[in-house]
N, C-alpha and C positions, 0 to 999 in steps of 0.2 A: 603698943610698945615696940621697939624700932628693935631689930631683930641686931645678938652678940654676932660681931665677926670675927675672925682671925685672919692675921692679915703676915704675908708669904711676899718676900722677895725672890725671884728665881732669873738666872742667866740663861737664856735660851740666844734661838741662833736668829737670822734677820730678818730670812725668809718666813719660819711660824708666826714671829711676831707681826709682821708687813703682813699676813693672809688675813689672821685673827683682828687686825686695826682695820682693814677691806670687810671683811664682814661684819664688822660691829657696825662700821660705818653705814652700809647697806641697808644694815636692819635700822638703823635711824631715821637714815631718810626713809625707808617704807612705814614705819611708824609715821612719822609728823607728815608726809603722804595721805597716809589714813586717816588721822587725825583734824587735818586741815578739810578734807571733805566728810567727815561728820558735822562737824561746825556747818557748813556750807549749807547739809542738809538739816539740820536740828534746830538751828539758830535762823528765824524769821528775823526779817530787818522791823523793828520798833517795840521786837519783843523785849518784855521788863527784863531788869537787869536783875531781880531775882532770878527770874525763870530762867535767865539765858545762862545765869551763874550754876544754878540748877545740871541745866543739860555740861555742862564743861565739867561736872563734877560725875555726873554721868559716867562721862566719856572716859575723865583719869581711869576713871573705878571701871572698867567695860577693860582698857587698856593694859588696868593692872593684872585682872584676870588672863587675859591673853599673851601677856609675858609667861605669866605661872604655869598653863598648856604650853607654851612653847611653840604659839600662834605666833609673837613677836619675840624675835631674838632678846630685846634688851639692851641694857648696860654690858660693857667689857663684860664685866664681873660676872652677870649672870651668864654670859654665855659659857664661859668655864668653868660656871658651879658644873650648869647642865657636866658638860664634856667630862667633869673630874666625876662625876657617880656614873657615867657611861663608863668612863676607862676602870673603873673599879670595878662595876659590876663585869667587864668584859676581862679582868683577871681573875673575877671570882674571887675580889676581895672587901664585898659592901656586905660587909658583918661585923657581928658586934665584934670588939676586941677587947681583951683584957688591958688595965692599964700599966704600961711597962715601969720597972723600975723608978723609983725619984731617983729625977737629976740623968735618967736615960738621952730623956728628950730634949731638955738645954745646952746638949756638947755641943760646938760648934763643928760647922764642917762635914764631910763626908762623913760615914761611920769608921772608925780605926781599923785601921790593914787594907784599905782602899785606898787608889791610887786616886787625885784628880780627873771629876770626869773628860772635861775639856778644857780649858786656860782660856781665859778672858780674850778675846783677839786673838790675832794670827790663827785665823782658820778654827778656830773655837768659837764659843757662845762669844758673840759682839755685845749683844743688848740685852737689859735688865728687864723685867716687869714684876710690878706690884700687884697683888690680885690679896681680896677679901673675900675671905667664902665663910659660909654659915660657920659660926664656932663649932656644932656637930660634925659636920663635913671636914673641916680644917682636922678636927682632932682624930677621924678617923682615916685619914689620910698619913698623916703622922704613926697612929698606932699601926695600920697596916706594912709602912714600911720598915717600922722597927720589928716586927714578929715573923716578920716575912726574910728580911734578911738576919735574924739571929741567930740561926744555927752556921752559915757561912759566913759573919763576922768572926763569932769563937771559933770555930775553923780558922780563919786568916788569923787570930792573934797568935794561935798555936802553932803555925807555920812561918811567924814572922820572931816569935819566940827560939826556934828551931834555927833559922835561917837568916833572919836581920830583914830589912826592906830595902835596904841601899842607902848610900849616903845623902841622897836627896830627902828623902823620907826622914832618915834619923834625924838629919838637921830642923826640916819642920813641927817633928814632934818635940822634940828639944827644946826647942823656941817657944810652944805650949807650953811646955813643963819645966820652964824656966831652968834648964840644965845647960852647960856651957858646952858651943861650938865642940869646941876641941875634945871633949868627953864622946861627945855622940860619934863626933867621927874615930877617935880610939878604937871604940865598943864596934861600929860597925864594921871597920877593917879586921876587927879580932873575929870573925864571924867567917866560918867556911862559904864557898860559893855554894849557893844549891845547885845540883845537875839539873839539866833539862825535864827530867821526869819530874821533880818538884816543882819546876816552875809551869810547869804546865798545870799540874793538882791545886797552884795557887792563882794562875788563869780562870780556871773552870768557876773555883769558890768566888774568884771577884764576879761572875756572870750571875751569880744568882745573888748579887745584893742590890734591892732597888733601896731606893734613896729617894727623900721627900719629892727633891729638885729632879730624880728622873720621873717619877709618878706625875708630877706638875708642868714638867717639859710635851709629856707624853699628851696630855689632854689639851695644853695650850694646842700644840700639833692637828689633834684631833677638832676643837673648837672650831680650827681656821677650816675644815672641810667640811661642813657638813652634810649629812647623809653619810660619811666615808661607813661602808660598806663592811670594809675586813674589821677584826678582831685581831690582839695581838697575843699570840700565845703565853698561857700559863706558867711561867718560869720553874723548870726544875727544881725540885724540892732534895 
């Protein structure tokens, strides 16, 4: 039975994706490397075409194993399964989770009272990738970044409650919630400025919200080094 995926678009920057497309590439050719000289050694010239069918089925299956240890890198996909249970377990977040609210997980977008991580171009994420990971994996990925940053999301609603988010922000939430231009900018201008001491209390809360796309940035990252050595610290609670 062909294993359920979940499948994740995420904007990262040129260089993760250029390392991560260099080592996948690597681990191919050392696979079909390998693969080409088991043939070589396995496969007599006049042997039946059962038996030779035989040994080549062998080999996939010898192959397949050796992906699954982590003998052979694999496909893209598999090498940031690996990487995304490494960067979880190195946050100390490859545990069960409870499952968040319906309809938590289908908002689009950042979590609410978060600002855009980086802007598509100019000097932001340039390039897209597509990545399939086990449906278990995908969904814990997912649950971890929602339980992880939900105490500092209601934080930021409450602070943006308080204080508005600016007129960039007002206008794209607007745009969501089908509310007209000229409303949201109204509402935001009727809004006191916050002092620097608030905005700094709403700095600190956006640092401890991780977000699908930075938990999947974070191990594409990782994928493209392997061995990398350090550990990223446990984000503030």
């Amino acid at each position: 039975m062909a294993m359920v995926r979940m499948r994740f678009h995420v904007a990262v920057e040129e260089q993760s994706l250029a390392r991560l497309n260099s080592y996948a590439k690597a681990e191919r050719d050392r696979e079909g490397a390998w693969i080409a000289e088991r043939r070589r050694e396995l496969i007599e010239p006049g042997m039946p075409r059962r038996a030779a069918a035989a040994v080549r089925r062998d080999i996939r299956a010898q192959v397949a194993r050796m992906r699954r240890s982590g003998e052979f890198g694999g496909t893209r996909d598999d090498i940031v399964t690996r990487a995304v249970r490494e960067e979880l377990q190195a946050r100390g977040l490859d545990r069960e989770w409870p499952a968040p609210p319906e309809g938590e997980l289908e908002t689009p977008g950042r979590p609410w009272g978060t600002p855009p991580s980086q802007p598509m171009g100019g000097g932001g994420y340039t390039h897209r990738l597509s990545l399939n990971l086990p449906h278990t994996l995908g969904d814990t990925v997912r649950r971890a970044s929602y339980w992880t940053s939900k105490d500092a999301v209601e934080a930021l609603q409450d602070w943006a409650d308080r204080w508005g988010n600016g007129t960039e922000v007002a206008l794209r939430e607007a745009e969501l919630d089908g509310v007209p231009a000229e409303l949201a900018l109204l509402v935001a201008a009727g809004r006191p400025s916050a002092p620097k001491s608030a905005l700094e209390v709403r700095d600190r809360l956006r640092q401890r919200v991780l977000t699908t796309g930075d938990l999947l940035r974070a191990s594409v990252d990782r994928a493209g080094r392997p061995g990398q050595p350090d550990l990223p610290s446990t984000p503030a609670r």
